[in-house]
N, C-alpha and C positions, 0 to 999 in steps of 0.2 A: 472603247467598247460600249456600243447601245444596249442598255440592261435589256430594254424591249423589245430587242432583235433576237433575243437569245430563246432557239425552240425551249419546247417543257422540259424534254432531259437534263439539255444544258442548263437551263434554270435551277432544277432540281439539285443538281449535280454541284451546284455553285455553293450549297447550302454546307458541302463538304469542304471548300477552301478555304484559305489560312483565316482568322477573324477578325486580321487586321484587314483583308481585302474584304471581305464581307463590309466589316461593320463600314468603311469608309465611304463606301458605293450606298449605304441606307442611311448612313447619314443626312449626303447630299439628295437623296432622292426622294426621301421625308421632309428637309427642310423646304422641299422645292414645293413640295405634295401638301404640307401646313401653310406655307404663306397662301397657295390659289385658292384654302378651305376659309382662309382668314381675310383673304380680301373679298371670299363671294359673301361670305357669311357678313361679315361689319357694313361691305358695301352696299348690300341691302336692308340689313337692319336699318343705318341710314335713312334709307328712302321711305323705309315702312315710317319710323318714328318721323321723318318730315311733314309726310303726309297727312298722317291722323295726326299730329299734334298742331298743327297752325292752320287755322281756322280759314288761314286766307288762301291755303290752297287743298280746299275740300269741294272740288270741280268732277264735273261728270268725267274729263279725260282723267285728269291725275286718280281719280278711282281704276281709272282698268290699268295705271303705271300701277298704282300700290299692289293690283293683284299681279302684275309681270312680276314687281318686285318679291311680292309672298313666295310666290311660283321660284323664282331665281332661289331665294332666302330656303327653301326645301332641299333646292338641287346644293346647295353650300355644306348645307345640316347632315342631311342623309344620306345623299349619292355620292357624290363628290370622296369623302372619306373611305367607304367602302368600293368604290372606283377605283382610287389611287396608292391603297393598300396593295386590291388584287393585283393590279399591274406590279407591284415592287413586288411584291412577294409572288407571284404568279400564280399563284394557287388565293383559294378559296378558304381563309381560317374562321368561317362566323359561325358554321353549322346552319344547319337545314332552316330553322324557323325566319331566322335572320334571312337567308337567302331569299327566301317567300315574299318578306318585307323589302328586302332591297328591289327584286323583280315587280312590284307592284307601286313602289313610288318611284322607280325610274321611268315607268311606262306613264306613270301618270303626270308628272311631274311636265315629261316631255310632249305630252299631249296639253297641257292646261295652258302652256308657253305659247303653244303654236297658236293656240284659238284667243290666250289674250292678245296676240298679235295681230290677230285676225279682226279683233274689236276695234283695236285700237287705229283699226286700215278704216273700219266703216263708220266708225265716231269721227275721223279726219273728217273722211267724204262727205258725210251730211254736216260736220260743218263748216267745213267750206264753201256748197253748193249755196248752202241758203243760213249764214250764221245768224242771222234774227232769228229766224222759225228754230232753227237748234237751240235758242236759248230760249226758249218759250216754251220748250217739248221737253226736251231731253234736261231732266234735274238731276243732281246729287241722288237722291234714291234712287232714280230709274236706272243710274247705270249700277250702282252697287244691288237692285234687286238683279239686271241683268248679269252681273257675275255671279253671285250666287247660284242660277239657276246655272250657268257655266260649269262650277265648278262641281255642282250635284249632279250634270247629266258626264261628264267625263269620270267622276268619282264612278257612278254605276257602269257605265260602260266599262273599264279597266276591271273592273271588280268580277262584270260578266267574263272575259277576256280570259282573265287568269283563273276564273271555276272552270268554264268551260272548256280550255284549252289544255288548262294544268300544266306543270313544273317537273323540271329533269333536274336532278343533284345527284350529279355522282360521283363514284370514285376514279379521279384520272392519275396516277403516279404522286401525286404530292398528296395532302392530305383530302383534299375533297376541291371540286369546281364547282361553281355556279352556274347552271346553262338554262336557259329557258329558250324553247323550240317552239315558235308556230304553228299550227297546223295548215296546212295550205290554204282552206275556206277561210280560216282566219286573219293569216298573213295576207290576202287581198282586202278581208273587210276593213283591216289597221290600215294597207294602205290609201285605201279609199277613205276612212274618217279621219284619220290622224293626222293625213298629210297632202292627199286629191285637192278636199275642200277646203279645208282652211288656206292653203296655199293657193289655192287657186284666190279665193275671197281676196285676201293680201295684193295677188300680182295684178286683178281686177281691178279694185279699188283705189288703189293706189296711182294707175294705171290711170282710172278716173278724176283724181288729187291735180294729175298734173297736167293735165288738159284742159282742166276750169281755174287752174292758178294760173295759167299762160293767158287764159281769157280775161281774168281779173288782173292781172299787171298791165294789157292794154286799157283796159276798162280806168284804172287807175289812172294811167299816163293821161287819158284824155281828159278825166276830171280834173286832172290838176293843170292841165292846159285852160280848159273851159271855163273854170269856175274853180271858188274857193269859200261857198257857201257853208253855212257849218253843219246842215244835216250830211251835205253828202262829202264833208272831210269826216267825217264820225264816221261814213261806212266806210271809207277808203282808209279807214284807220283801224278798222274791225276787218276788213280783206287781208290789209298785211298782217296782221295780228295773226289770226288763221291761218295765212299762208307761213308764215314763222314755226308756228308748232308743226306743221304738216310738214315743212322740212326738216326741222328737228328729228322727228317720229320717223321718219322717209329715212334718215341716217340709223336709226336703230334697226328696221324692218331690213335694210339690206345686209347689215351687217348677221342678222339673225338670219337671213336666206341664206347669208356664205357659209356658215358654222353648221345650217342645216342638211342644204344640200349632199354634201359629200357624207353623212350619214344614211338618208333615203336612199341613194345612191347604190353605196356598199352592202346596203340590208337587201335591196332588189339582187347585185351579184354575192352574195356571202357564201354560195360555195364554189366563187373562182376564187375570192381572195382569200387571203391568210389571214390568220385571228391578230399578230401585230397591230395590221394597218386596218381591220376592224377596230380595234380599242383604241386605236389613233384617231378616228372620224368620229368617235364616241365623247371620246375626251374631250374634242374641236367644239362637238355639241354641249358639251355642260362647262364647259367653258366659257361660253356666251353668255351663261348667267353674272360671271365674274367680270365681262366686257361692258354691259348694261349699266352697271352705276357708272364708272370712268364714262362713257357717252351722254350722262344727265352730269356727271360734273364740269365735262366740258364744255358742255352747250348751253345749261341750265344753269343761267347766273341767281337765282332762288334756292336752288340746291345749294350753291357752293356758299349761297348766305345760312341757309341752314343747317348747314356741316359748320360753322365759325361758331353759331349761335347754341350747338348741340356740344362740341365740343370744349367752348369755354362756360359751359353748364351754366350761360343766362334760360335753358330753358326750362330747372328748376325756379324762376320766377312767377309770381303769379301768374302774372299777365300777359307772359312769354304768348301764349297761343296767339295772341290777337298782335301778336310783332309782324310791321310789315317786311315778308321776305320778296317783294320784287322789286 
C-alpha cells in the first residue's frame, strides 16, 4: 500500500489501526524522510564550507554555486522537514505561525533556485563568448554584489506576495492543513516572475552556450592544425576550459529543468489533478536541492578533493585555505 495514495479519510482513519501497523509504515517513512533531510542538508553544507574556505576557489561562478548551494542548504533545513512530515502524517501538526513561515520559505526558496540558475546560464554565456573580457570585468565582488541584490529583490518580492495575497489555515478532518491559495492576478504575476523569465533566461542562454561552443571546438581544431604558437594554445586552452564548466553547469541546468517542470506544470492544472501527485511534483522539486551536490561530486574532481580534505579535518590546519583543490 502507497501511504500517499491514501484519501484524507483513509489517512485519518489509519491513525486508528493496530500500532504495530502504524508504527511500522512511520518508521520506514521517517527513515526514508531523514536520510533525503541529511543528505540535502551535509550535501550542501559541503559545498558552502568548500567554497568560502579555500581561497583557490573564490571565482565569480563558484559565488552564484555557493548561493544555489545556500538556496539548496534552506530547502534541506526548513522545507524539506516540514514537507515530509505532512505527507506521512497527512495533516498539518505545526500550527498557524509555523505555517506562515513554511509558505514564505518554500515560495522563496523556490524562486531564489530558479534565478541562481538563471545566473549561473549568463555568467557561462559571457564567459564563453569572450573569456578574456570576462575576466577583466566580472570579479569575485561583482558577482557576490550581484547575488546579494538577487537575493533582496526576491526576499521583497515573496514577502509582497504573501502580504498581499494572504494565507488560508484551516481546519480539514485531522488536526489542521496548511493551504496557501493564489489569487488569480497573483498566480499570473508568480508565473510570469518566478518561472516566464528566468526560465526563459536559462533555455536562451544556454541555447547561446552551445552555439559558440560548437564554433569554438572548430575554431580549436583549426588552431591546432595550423599552428602551436603559445599565445594562441593559452586561448585554446581557456576555450576548453569554459567549454568544461559550461558543460558541467549545462548537466545541472537540465536536470533542475526536469525536477522543475512537472511542478509549473501541475500548478498551471491544480484543479484537474489530485493533491497526491501535486505533493509528488513538489517533492521532485525540492529534491533537486538533494541532487545538486551528487552532480558537483561527480563532475567536480575539487569537490570531491574537498570533501577528503574537510572530512579528514586537514582543514582545521592553518594553512588549509591556500591547499591546492584542483
Amino acid at each position: 500500500m502507497n501511504f500517499t495514495e491514501l484519501n484524507q479519510t483513509d489517512r485519518c482513519l489509519l491513525f486508528s489501526c493496530p500500532e504495530k501497523y502504524v508504527s511500522a509504515h512511520y518508521v520506514i517513512l521517517y527513515m526514508c524522510a531523514a536520510a533525503i533531510v541529511v543528505l540535502t542538508v551535509c550535501g550542501n553544507l559541503l559545498v558552502i564550507i568548500s567554497v568560502c574556505h579555500f581561497k583557490q576557489l573564490h571565482t565569480p561562478t563558484n559565488m552564484l554555486i555557493l548561493s544555489l548551494a545556500v538556496s539548496d542548504f534552506l530547502v534541506g533545513f526548513f522545507v524539506l522537514p516540514f514537507k515530509l512530515s505532512k505527507m506521512v502524517e497527512s495533516c498539518w501538526t505545526f500550527g498557524a505561525v509555523v505555517c506562515t513561515f513554511y509558505i514564505f520559505i518554500s515560495f522563496f526558496v523556490t524562486s531564489i533556485s530558479i534565478y541562481n540558475v538563471a545566473l549561473i546560464a549568463v555568467d557561462r554565456y559571457f564567459a564563453i563568448s569572450n573569456p578574456f573580457l570576462y575576466t577583466e570585468v566580472v570579479s569575485v565582488n561583482t558577482a557576490c554584489v550581484i547575488v546579494s541584490c538577487n537575493w533582496l529583490i526576491l526576499i521583497s518580492y515573496n514577502t509582497s506576495v504573501l502580504y498581499f495575497n494572504g494565507t488560508y489555515a484551516g481546519l480539514i478532518m485531522c488536526p489542521e492543513e496548511c493551504i496557501f491559495v493564489l489569487q488569480e492576478v497573483w498566480s499570473l504575476i508568480d508565473l510570469l516572475f518566478a518561472f516566464v523569465i528566468p526560465c526563459s533566461t536559462i533555455i536562451i542562454f544556454y541555447g547561446l552556450v552551445f552555439i559558440i561552443a560548437k564554433k569554438h571546438a572548430n575554431a580549436i581544431r583549426d588552431l591546432n592544425i595550423q599552428t602551436r604558437t603559445h599565445i594562441l594554445k593559452s586561448y585554446a586552452d581557456s576555450i576548453k576550459s569554459e567549454k568544461k564548466a559550461a558543460r558541467v553547469l549545462s548537466i545541472l541546468v537540465a536536470v533542475f529543468l526536469a525536477c522543475l517542470l512537472p511542478y509549473f506544470i501541475c500548478a498551471l492544472l491544480s484543479n484537474a489533478i489530485e493533491t497526491p501527485v501535486f505533493d509528488n511534483v513538489v517533492i521532485l522539486l525540492y529534491i533537486n536541492s538533494s541532487i545538486n551536490p551528487v552532480i558537483y561530486a561527480l563532475f567536480y574532481p575539487w569537490f570531491r578533493k574537498c570533501i577528503k580534505i574537510i572530512l579528514s579535518l586537514q582543514i582545521f590546519r592553518t594553512d588549509s585555505a591556500l591547499i591546492n583543490v584542483h
